[in-house]
C-alpha positions in Angstrom: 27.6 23.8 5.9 28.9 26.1 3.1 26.0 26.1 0.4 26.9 26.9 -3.7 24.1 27.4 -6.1 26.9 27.3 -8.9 29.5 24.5 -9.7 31.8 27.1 -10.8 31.8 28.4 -7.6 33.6 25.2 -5.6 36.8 24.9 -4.8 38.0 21.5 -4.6 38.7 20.2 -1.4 40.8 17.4 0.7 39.3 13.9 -0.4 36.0 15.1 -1.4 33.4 12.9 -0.3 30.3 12.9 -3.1 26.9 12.2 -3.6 24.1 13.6 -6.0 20.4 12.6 -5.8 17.0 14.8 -5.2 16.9 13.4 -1.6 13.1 14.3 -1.3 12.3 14.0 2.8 16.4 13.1 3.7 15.0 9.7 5.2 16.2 7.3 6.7 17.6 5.7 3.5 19.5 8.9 2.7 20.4 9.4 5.9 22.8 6.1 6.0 24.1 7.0 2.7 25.2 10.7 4.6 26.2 9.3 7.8 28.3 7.1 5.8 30.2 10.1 4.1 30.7 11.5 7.7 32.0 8.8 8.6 34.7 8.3 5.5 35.1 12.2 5.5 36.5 11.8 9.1 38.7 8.6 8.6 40.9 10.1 5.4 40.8 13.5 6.8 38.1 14.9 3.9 35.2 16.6 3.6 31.9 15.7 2.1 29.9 17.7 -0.5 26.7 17.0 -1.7 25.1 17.8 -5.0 21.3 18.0 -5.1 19.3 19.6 -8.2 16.3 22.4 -7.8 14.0 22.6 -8.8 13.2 18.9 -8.9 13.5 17.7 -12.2 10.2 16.6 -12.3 8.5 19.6 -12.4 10.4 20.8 -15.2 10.1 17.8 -17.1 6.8 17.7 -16.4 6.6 14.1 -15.3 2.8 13.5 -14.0 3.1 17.2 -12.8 -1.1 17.3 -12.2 0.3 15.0 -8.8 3.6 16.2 -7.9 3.9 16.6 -4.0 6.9 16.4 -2.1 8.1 15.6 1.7 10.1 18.3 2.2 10.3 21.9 0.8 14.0 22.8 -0.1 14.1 24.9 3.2 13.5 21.7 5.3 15.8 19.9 2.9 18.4 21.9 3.8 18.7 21.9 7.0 18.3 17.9 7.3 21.3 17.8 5.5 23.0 20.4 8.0 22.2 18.6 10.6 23.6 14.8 9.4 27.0 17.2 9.2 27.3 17.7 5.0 30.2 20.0 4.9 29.5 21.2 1.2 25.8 21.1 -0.3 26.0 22.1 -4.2 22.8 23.1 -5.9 22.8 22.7 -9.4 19.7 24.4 -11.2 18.5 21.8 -13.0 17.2 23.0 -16.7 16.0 21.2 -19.7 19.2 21.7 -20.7 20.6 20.0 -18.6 18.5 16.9 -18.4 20.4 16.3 -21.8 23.9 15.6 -20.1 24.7 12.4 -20.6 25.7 10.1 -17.7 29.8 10.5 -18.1 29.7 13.6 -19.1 27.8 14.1 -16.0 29.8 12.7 -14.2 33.2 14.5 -15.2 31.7 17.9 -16.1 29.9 18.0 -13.2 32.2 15.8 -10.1 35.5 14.7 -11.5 37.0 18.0 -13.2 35.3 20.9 -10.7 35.4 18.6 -7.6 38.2 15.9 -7.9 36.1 13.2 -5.8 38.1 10.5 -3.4 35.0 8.8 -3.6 31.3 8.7 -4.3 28.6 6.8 -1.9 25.4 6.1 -3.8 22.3 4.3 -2.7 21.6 0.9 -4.1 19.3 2.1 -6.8 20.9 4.9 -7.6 20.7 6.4 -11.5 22.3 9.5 -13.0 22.4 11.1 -16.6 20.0 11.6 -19.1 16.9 9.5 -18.7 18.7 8.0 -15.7 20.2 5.7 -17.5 23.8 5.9 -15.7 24.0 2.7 -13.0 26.0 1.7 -10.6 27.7 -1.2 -13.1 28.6 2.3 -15.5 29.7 4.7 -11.8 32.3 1.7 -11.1 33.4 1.5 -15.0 34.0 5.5 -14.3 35.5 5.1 -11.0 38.0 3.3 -13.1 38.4 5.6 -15.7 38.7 8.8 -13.7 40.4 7.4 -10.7 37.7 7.5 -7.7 36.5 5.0 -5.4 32.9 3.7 -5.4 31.0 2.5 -2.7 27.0 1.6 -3.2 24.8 1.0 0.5 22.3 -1.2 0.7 18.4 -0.8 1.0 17.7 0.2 4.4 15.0 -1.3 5.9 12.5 -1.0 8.7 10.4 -3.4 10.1 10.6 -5.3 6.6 9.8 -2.0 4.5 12.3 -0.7 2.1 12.9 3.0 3.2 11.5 4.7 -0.2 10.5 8.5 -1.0 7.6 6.5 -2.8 6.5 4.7 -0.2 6.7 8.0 2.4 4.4 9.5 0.0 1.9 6.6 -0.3 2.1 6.8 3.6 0.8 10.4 4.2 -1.8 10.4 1.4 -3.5 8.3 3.9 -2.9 9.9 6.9 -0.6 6.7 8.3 1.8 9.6 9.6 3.2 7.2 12.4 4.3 4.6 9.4 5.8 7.8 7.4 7.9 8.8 10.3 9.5 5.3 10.7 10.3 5.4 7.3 11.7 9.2 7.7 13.7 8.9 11.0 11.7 11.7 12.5 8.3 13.2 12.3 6.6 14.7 9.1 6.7 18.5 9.5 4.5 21.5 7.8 5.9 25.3 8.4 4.6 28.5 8.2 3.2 31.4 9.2 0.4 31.7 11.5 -2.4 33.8 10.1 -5.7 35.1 11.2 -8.5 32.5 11.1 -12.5 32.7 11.7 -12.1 32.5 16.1 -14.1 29.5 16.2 -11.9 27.7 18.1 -11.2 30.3 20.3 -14.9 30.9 21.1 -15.1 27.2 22.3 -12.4 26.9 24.4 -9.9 25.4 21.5 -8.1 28.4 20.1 -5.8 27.5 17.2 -2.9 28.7 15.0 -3.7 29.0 11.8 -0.6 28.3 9.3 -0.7 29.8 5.7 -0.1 27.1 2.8 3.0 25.9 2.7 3.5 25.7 -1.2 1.8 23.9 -4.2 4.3 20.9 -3.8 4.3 20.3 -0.2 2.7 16.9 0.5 0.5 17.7 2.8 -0.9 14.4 4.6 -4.4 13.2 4.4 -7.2 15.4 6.5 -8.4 14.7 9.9 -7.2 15.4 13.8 -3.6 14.3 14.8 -1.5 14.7 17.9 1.0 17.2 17.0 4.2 19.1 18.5 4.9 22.8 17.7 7.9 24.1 17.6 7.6 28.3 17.9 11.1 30.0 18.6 13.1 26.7 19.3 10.5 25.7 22.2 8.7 22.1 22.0 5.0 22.0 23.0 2.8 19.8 23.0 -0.7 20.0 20.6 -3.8 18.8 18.5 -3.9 19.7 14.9 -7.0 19.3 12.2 -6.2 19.2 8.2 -9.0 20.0 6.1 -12.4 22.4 5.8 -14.3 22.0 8.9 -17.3 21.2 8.1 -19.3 21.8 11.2 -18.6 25.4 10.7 -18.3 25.2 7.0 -15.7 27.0 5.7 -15.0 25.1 2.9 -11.3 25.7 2.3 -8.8 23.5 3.7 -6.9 24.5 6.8 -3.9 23.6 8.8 -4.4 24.0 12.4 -3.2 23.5 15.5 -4.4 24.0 18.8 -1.0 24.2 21.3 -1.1 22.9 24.7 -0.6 25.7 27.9 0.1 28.7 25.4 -1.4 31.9 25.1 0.8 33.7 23.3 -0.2 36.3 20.1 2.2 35.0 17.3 0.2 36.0 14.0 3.0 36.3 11.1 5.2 34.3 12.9 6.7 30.7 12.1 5.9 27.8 13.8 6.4 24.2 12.9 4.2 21.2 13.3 5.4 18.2 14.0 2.6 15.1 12.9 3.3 12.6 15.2 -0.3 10.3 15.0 -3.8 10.5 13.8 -6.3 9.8 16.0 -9.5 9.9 13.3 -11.7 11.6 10.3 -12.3 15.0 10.6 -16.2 14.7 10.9 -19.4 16.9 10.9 -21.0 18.0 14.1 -24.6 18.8 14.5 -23.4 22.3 16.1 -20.7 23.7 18.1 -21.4 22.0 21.8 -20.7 19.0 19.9 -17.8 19.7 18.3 -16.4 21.0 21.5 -17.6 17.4 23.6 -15.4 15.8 20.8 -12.7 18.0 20.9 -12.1 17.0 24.9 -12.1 13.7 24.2 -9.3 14.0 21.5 -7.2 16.0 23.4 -7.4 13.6 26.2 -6.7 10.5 23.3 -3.6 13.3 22.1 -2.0 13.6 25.6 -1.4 9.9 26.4 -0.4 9.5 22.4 2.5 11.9 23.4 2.9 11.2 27.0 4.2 7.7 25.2 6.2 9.5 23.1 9.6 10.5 23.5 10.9 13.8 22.5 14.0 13.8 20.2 16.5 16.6 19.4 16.2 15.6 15.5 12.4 15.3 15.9 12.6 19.7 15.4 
């Protein structure tokens, strides 16, 4: 995927296939939107180029910026839409400035004249322009005007929810990570680096990785023990991670931890991923360590049959 972090810097290509949108977590709503343009891209010979804004607009708009969290961090972001097969990903820094452009001359300063679009594929609530006011009635009226098709997918659903960033966020803030990754097509994910925590764990039998924050606006689900997968150096394993401040040995500050099954490797300051696939209950207070350590073999039992009944996908990394 070739990546531009300046419009001026694409070169138009073969019956461009376009989209734009902030595409917070690339669920599974985005995702049919994507695979849709792979799909188009491939039957008139094309390619399909993306437009996305960073940061998101909401943080320098300041809309209710005391709450913002997001799924994904723009890393993540990235390479979800490497991997649905996005030839072209365009990041436009979006400014104050350019929150003012209106909705047409968004859309020929910004796809028609520097990108000369076959077609666009937009979700069905999709708004563009200042204060969002462009919709799909005004993209079709455009369509016309600059000569581009239009195409607008439906909601996608699962089980009878409407796949929403929205409702992905409402989702973790619970802890309900299993409900998030329907909605997402594959699990909820926090990376970093593994720094040095206080050995607790270790001196109990339960040694973990410790991961450094991830970033003021990751989402970072709701505190308590979950069965995980790690992913360190492209290898899966299997794991139990805790969000929040232990408070049997209290520390105080929240943590995000993992303890990895059948590893006993020394990988401070490197990256791992983990992968949240269910929660299992509260982190709790223990009246000392040999009861934190009873509880903790009776999670890790709950944990392996959680994932034994799990299948392992390729796009679950």
């Amino acid at each position: 995927m070739k990546i531009y972090h300046r419009i001026e810097d694409f070169k138009p290509v073969k019956n461009a296939i376009v989209t734009t949108g902030t595409f917070d977590g690339v669920h599974l709503g985005h995702q049919a939107i994507l695979k849709r343009m792979v799909e188009e891209a491939r039957q008139v010979g094309g390619e399909t180029v993306v437009i996305t804004f960073h940061p998101h607009p909401r943080i320098v708009l300041h809309i209710d910026s005391s709450n913002l969290k997001f799924i994904s961090t723009q890393k993540r972001k990235i390479e979800r839409l490497e991997a649905v097969g996005i030839d072209n990903l365009i990041i436009i820094e979006f400014t104050k400035a350019f929150s003012r452009t209106t909705s047409e001359s968004f859309i020929k300063d910004f796809i028609v004249d520097p990108i000369k679009p076959y077609k666009l594929v937009v979700g069905y609530d999709h708004h563009f322009g200042k204060n969002r006011i462009g919709d799909f009635k005004l993209l079709y009226e455009l369509g016309q005007k600059f000569d581009f098709k239009v195409e607008r997918l439906p909601a996608q659903d699962v089980e009878n929810i409407a796949v929403s960033s929205t409702k992905i966020r409402k989702a973790l803030e619970v802890g309900d990570v299993a409900k998030a990754n329907k909605l997402l097509g594959y699990p909820y994910s926090i990376c970093g680096k593994v720094v040095r925590g206080n050995q607790v764990g270790r001196k109990i039998g339960f040694p973990t990785a410790n991961i450094e924050s991830p970033g003021e606006y990751k989402l970072i689900t709701a505190g308590g023990v979950y069965a995980c997968r790690v992913v360190h150096k492209g290898i899966l394993y299997d794991g139990m991670g805790n969000i929040g401040v232990r408070p049997t040995v209290a520390d105080g500050e929240l943590t995000i931890e993992v303890n990895i099954f059948d590893f006993d490797q020394e990988i401070y300051g490197e990256e791992i991923t983990i992968l949240f696939i269910d929660r299992i209950r509260d982190e709790q207070k223990f009246a000392g360590l040999e009861e934190l350590k009873a509880q903790l073999r009776k999670d890790k039992e709950k944990v392996k049959k959680i994932l034994q009944e799990h299948i392992a996908l390729p796009s679950d990394q």
